[in-house]
N, C-alpha and C positions, 0 to 999 in steps of 0.2 A: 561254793564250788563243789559239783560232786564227787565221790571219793574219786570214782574210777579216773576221775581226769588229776585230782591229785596223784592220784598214782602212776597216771603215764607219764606227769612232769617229773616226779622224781624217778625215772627209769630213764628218761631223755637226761636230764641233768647228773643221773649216774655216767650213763655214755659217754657226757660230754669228757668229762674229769678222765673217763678211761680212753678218750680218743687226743687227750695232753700228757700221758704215759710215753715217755720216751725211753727208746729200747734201752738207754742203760738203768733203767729205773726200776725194771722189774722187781729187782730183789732188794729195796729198799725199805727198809721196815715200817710198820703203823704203828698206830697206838694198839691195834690187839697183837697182844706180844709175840703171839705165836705166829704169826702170819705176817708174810711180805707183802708187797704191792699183788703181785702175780695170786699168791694165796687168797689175799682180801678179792681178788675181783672172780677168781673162781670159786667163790662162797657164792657170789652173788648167782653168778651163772647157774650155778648148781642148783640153787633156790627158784631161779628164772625156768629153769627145766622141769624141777620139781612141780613146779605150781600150777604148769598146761594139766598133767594128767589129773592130778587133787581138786581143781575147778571142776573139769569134766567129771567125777564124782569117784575117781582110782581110789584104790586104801593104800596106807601105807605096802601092806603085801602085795599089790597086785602091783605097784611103780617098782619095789625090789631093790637090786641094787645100781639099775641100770644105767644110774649117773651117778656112780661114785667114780672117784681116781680125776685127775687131770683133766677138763673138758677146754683147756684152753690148748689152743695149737699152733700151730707156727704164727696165727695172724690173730693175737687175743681181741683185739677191738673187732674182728668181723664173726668172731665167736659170740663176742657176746653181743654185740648187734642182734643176729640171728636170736640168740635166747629172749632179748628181752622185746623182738616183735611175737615170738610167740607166746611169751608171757602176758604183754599187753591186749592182745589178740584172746588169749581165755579169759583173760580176769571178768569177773564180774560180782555185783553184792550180792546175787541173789543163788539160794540152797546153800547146803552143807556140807562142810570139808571135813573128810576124815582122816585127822592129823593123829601124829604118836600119843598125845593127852589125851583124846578123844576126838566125837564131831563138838564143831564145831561152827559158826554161821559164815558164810562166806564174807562175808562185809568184817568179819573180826582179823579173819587169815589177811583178807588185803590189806587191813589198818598194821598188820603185822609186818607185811610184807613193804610197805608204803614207809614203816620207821625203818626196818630196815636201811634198803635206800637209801634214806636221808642222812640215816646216823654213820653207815660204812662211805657215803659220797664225803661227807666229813674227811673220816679215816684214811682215804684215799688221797683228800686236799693234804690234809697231813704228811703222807708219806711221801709225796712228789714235790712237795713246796708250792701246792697250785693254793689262790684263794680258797679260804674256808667258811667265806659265808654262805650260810644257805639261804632258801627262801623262808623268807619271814610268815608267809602263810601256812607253809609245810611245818615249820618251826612251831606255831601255835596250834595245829593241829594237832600234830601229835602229842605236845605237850599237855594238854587238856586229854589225851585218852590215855597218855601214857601216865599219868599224875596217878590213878587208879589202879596202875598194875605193875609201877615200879616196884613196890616189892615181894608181889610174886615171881616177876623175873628173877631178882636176887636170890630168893632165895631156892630156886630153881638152877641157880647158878649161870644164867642166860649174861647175865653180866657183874661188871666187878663192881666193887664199895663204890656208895657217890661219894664224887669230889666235892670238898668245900669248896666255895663261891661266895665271894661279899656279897653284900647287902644289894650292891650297884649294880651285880651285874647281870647282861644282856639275856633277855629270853632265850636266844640261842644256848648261851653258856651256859645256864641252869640247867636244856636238857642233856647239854652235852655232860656235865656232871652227873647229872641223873643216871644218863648209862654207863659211867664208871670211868668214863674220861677226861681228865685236865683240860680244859677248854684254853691254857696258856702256854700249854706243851712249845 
């Protein structure tokens, strides 16, 4: 499957998880400690915002700060609806993003962007008590690019210590470990 459709599925199955957010749930915590429900999904948004102008070939200086603070508003599912059709709408593999590390290839930022997704649709099963499993194709995906760069993340700080996991256990739970979360939480 090609990325870009990997990546629209995990922007649809983010949705989903954000469209079974019931209003009292907002502020119900995740696995990333700092951030509630509401928090985690305007990461995301934020990122979905982010990512139209960076595809189109913006630098970090010329996007600014223009989508910092609160982008979620009285109707957070139709917010981020809106962000992740425009997101979907620029992504593409091809040219160079100029992110804060540097440029970068396009096809790297969406693999970025695509764990993302997957790993915070996680975070979000978590904090609402929705099913937590993902797709299995998504899941080995990333795990095969992310096997690579887990730790430069770390030590980048991008995420916390992996969690131990038996012997036994599931593709999913390895990567979910990998990014510094208890997959038994």
């Amino acid at each position: 499957m090609a990325l870009t459709e990997m990546y629209r599925r995990s922007v649809d199955a983010f949705l989903e998880r954000v469209a079974r957010v019931r209003t009292d749930q907002w502020h119900e915590p995740t696995p990333c400690t700092d951030w509630d429900v509401r928090t985690l999904v305007n990461h995301i948004v934020y990122e979905q915002r982010w990512s139209v102008p960076l595809f189109a070939g913006a630098t970090i200086a010329e996007v600014g700060d223009r989508f910092e603070g609160d982008l979620l508003g009285p109707d957070p599912l139709a917010d981020a609806r809106d962000a992740a059709e425009g997101a979907v709408m620029a992504a593409t593999e091809q040219g160079t993003v100029h992110l804060s590390f540097g440029d970068t290839p396009a096809e790297e930022y969406m693999r970025q962007l695509f764990a993302d997704h997957v790993i915070h649709g996680w975070d979000l099963a978590v904090g609402i008590g929705d099913d937590r499993t993902l797709d299995p194709a998504a899941v080995h995906e990333i795990s095969v690019w992310f096997a690579e760069r887990e730790d430069l993340y770390r030590a980048a700080g991008a995420i916390g210590p992996r969690v131990e996991v038996g012997p036994d256990a599931s593709e999913q739970d390895r990567l979910i470990a990998g990014f510094g979360r208890d997959p038994y939480r």
